[in-house]
N, C-alpha and C positions, 0 to 999 in steps of 0.2 A: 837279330838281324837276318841269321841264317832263313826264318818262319816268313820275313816282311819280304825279301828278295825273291822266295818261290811264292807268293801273293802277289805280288806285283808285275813278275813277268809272267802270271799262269794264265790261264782262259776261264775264269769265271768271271759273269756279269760285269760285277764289279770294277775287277780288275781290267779288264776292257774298258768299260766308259772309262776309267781314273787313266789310260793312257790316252785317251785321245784328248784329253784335255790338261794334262800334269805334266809335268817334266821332272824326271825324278833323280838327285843328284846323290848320290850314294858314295859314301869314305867307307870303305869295312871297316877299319880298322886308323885311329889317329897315332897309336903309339906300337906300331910293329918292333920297332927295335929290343923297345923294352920287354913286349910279351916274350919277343924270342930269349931275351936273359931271364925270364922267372919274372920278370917284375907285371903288376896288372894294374897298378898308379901312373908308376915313376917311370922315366923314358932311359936310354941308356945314359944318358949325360946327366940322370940323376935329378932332373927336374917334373915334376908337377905338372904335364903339359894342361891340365885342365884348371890351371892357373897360373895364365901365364900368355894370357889372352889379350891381353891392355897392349902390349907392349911387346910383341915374341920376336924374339931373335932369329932370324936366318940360320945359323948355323947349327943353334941348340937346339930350336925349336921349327924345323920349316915344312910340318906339315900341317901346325896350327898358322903359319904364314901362308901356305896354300890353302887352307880352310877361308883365311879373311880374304884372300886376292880373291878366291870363287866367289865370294856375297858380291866385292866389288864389283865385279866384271859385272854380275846379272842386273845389279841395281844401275850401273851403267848403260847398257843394253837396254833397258825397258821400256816398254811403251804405256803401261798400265802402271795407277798409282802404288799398290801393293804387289808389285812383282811375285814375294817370296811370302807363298800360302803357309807355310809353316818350318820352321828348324828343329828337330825332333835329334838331341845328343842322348845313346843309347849306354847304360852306364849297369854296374853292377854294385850293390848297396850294402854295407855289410854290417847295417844295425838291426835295423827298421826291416817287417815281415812285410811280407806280399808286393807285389808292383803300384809304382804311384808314380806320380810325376811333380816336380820343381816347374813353376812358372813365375810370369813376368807379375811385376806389381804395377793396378792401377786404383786410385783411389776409389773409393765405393759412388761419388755421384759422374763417375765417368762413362758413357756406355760403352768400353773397354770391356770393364770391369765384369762384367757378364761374358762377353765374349769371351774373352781366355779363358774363360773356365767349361764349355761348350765339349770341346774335345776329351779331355779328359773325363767329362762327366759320360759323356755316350760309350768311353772305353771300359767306365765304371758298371754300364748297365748290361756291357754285352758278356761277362765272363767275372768268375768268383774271384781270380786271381789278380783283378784292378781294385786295389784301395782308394775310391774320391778323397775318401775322410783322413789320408794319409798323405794326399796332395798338399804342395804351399803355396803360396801366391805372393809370397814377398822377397825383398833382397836382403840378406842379411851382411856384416860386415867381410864376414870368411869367403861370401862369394861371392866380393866386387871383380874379381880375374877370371870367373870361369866364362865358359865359353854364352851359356846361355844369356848369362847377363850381358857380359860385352856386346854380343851380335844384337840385343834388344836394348841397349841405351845406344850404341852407336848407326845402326839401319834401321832404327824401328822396328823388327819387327815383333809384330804382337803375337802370333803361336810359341812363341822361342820357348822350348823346354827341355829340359834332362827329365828321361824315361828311364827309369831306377827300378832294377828287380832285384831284391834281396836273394844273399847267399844263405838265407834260411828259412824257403819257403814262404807259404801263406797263408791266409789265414781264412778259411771255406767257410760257409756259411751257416756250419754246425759249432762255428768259435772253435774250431781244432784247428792244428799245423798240418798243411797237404806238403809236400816236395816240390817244389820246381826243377822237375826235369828235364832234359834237354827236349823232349818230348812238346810238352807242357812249355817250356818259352818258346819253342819254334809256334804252337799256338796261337802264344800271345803276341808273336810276331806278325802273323796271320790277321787276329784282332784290329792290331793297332792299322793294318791297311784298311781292313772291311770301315774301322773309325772313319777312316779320313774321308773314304768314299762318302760316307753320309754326312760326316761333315762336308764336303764340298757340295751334297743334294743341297742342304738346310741353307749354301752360302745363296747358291744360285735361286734357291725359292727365293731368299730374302731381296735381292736383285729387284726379281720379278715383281715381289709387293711393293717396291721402292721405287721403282718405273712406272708402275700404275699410278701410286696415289702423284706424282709428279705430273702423269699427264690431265689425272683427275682435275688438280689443281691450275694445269696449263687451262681447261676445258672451261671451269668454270669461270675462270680469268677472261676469258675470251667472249664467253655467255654474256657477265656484267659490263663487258666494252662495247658489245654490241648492244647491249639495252640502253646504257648510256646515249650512245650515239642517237638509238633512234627516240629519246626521250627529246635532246637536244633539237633533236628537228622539228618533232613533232610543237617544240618551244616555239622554235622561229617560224613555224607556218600558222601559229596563233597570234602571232604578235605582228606578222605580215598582213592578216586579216582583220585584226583592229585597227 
């Protein structure tokens, strides 16, 4: 988080264009109470806040309730179909090596099902420390409440992922364990903005391709109307002369 917040508000390229056109909504932190008791799950009331998303309490839970009121309000606010480019939950792993990401499931003849996997792949190409092959793409039963899933069955959205760096390294490209140091995830913090930037180029090219062949189509629609028409006449001034 520390690596994505000095990328985002620095002055390179990147980060430039990504403000003039992102808005960028930033929680440091969803369970302060509990970091401050020791705990790095559980909140002070003892609960799970990263499941606990369906349905969060006020009291127990009211920074996962300020979490959903913010999708609200934007999705509210909107003027554009997909308001919210992506929900990126920042998470620490403590099986699995190297950095990966948790995403949304779409069935294989959706073209979803390509997209969601877009970002994480380009996080995969830019730095040793992103595992694709360590990424998932489904919902399993354990994580009907967490955050990712809830925010991606109940607003749609399609980026929704937990970005997961293991508490024991990774795994380099010589198949050895490197350390992730704090060094090394501010990095990969860094990364994951330079990611988005280019995912946001690849959205807007696609736009672009997508407004062409539309007016393509507008063009030639228009071509065949006008040929029609003047076939039509050219009809009725044969038939006016017989």
């Amino acid at each position: 988080m520390q690596g994505f917040l000095k990328f985002i508000t620095g002055m390179s390229v990147e980060a430039i264009e990504l403000r003039k056109k992102t808005v960028f909504k930033v929680v440091p932190m969803t369970n302060p109470d509990g970091v401050i008791a020791g705990n790095y799950r559980t909140s002070l009331s003892g609960n799970d806040l990263n499941r606990t998303f369906i349905a969060p309490n006020p009291r127990l839970h009211p920074t996962v309730c300020a979490i959903k009121k913010l999708v609200r309000d934007i999705l509210a606010h909107a003027k554009e179909p997909e308001p919210i480019a992506a929900f990126i939950d920042i998470h620490g792993h403590s099986r699995k090596k190297s950095v990966f990401m948790y995403g949304p499931h779409y069935p294989l003849h959706n073209e979803k099902y390509l997209k969601s996997r877009v970002l994480p792949k380009l996080l995969d190409e830019k730095t040793q420390m992103f595992r694709f092959y360590s990424c998932k793409f489904r919902i399993e039963k354990s994580k009907l409440r967490a955050a990712r899933v809830v925010l991606f069955k109940e607003f749609g959205i399609m980026n929704c992922f937990t970005l997961e760096a293991s508490f024991h390294g990774y795994i380099d490209k010589d198949r050895t364990t490197a350390e992730l140091t704090t060094e090394a995830l501010e990095e990969m913090g860094k990364v994951l903005g330079v990611g988005i930037h280019e995912y946001s180029e690849l959205v807007e090219e696609d736009d672009r391709q997508r407004y062409w062949v539309r007016e393509q189509i507008k063009s030639k629609k228009k071509k065949i109307k006008a040929r029609d028409i003047a076939k039509a006449m050219i009809s009725k001034q044969e038939k006016a002369v017989r």
